[in-house]
N, C-alpha and C positions, 0 to 999 in steps of 0.2 A: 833441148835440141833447137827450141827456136830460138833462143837466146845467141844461140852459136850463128845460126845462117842468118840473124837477121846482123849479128855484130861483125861477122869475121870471113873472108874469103877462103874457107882450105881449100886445098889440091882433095884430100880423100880424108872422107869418114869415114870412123868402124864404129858401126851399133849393132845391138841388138836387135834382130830381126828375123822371124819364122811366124809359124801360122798362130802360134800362141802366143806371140810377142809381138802386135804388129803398132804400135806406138806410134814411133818414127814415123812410119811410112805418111804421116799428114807433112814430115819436109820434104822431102822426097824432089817433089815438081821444083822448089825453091834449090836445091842443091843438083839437079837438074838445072834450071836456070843458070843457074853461077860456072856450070861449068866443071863441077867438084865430083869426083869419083865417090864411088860406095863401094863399101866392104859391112856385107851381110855377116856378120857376126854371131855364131850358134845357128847353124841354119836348120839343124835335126834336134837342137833341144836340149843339149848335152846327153844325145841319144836316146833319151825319151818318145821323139818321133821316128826313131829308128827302128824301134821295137827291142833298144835293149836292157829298157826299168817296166818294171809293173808291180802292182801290192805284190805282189807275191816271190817274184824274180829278183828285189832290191835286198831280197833278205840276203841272197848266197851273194851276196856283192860286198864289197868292203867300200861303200858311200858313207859316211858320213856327215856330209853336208845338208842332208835333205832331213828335214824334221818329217814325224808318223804325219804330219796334216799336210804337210809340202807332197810327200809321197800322194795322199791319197788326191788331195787336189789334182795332182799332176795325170796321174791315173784316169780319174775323171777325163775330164779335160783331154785324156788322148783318145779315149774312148766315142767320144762325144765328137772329137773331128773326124774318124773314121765313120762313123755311123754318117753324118754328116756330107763326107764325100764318097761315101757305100765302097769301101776299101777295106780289106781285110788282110793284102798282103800290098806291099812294095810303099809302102805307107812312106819311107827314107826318100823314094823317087817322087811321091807326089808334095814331098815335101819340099824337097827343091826344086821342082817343077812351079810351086806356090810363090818361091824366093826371086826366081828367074821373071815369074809373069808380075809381078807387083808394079810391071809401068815404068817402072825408072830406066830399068839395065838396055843397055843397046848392045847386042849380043854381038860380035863379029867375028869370023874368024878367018 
């Protein structure tokens, strides 16, 4: 990503970015500067922060993308943001609540 904002002017980027993906967000201020729009890309996780994978819940699912260690990392990992932000339900809302507040977005309507 810095390669891009430090070589090239876009109108808008799309990255990844949610509470377990937070990378990017060190260009953020520089794409900002520039003038260049964002587009939060997976902003619940491919539903993992939505509350709809868990060990257990991935089985009646036809996923195949996710490896037993991808699974349970991911598990972890959501587990650990809730405990984290003391959230046990609406987890999807603080989730883009998380996306909205990251500093960049100027929200208007």
């Amino acid at each position: 990503m810095k390669l891009l904002t430090d070589t090239t002017n876009p109108e808008v980027i799309e990255t990844i970015f949610n509470i377990l993906h937070q990378e990017t967000s060190r260009a953020f201020k520089k794409l900002k500067e520039k003038g260049s729009g964002l587009i939060a890309k997976i902003p619940l996780d491919s539903g993992w922060l939505a509350g709809e994978y868990n060990n257990l819940r991935i089985i009646d699912v036809n996923v195949s993308r996710w490896f037993k260690q991808n699974i349970e990392t991911r598990t972890h990992l959501v587990e650990r943001v809730k405990k984290i932000i003391q959230v046990n339900h609406n987890l999807a809302q603080k989730a883009i609540w998380f996306c909205l507040a990251c500093g960049y977005l100027d929200i208007r309507m």
